[in-house]
N, C-alpha and C positions, 0 to 999 in steps of 0.2 A: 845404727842410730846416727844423723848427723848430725853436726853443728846445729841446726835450725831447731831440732826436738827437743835439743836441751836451751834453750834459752828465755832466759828468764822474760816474760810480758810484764807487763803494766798499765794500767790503767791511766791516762791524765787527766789532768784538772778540765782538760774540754773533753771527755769522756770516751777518749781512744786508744787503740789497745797498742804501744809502743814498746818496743824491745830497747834494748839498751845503747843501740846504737845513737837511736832516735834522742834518748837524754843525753849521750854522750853530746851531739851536735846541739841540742835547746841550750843545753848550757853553754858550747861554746860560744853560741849565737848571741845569746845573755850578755855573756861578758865583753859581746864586742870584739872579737877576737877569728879572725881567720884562718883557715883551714893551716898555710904556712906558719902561721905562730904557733899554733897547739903543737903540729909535727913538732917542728923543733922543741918546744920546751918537753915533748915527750920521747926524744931523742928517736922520732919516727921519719919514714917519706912521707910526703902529702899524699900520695898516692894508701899508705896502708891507711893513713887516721880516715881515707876516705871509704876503703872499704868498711872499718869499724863501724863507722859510722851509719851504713848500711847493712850492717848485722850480714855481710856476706864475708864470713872465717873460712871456707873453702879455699878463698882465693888468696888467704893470707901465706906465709910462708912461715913453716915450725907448728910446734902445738900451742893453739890458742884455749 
């Protein structure tokens, strides 16, 4: 089983199926806030918040 089989979907308010990547990023977007300000307040590289964000944990480093 990979990453991808277990991850949670969802449904949005415009009627498309997003993983949690997808809400990770809508809300940072929301709030105005740039991929460099989230890393850092989540003591991350921009580079991992951006794979998160892509619901791609293969390519992260450790167990996600």
């Amino acid at each position: 089983m990979t990453a991808s089989d277990t991850t949670t979907r969802v449904v949005s308010e415009s009627g498309n199926d997003v993983g949690p990547g997808e809400r990770l990023r809508e809300a940072r977007e929301a709030a105005k806030l740039t991929v460099a300000e989230v890393a850092s307040r989540m003591r991350l590289k921009p580079g991992a918040l951006e794979q998160l964000e892509n619901d791609n944990y293969e390519r992260l480093h450790g167990s996600t």
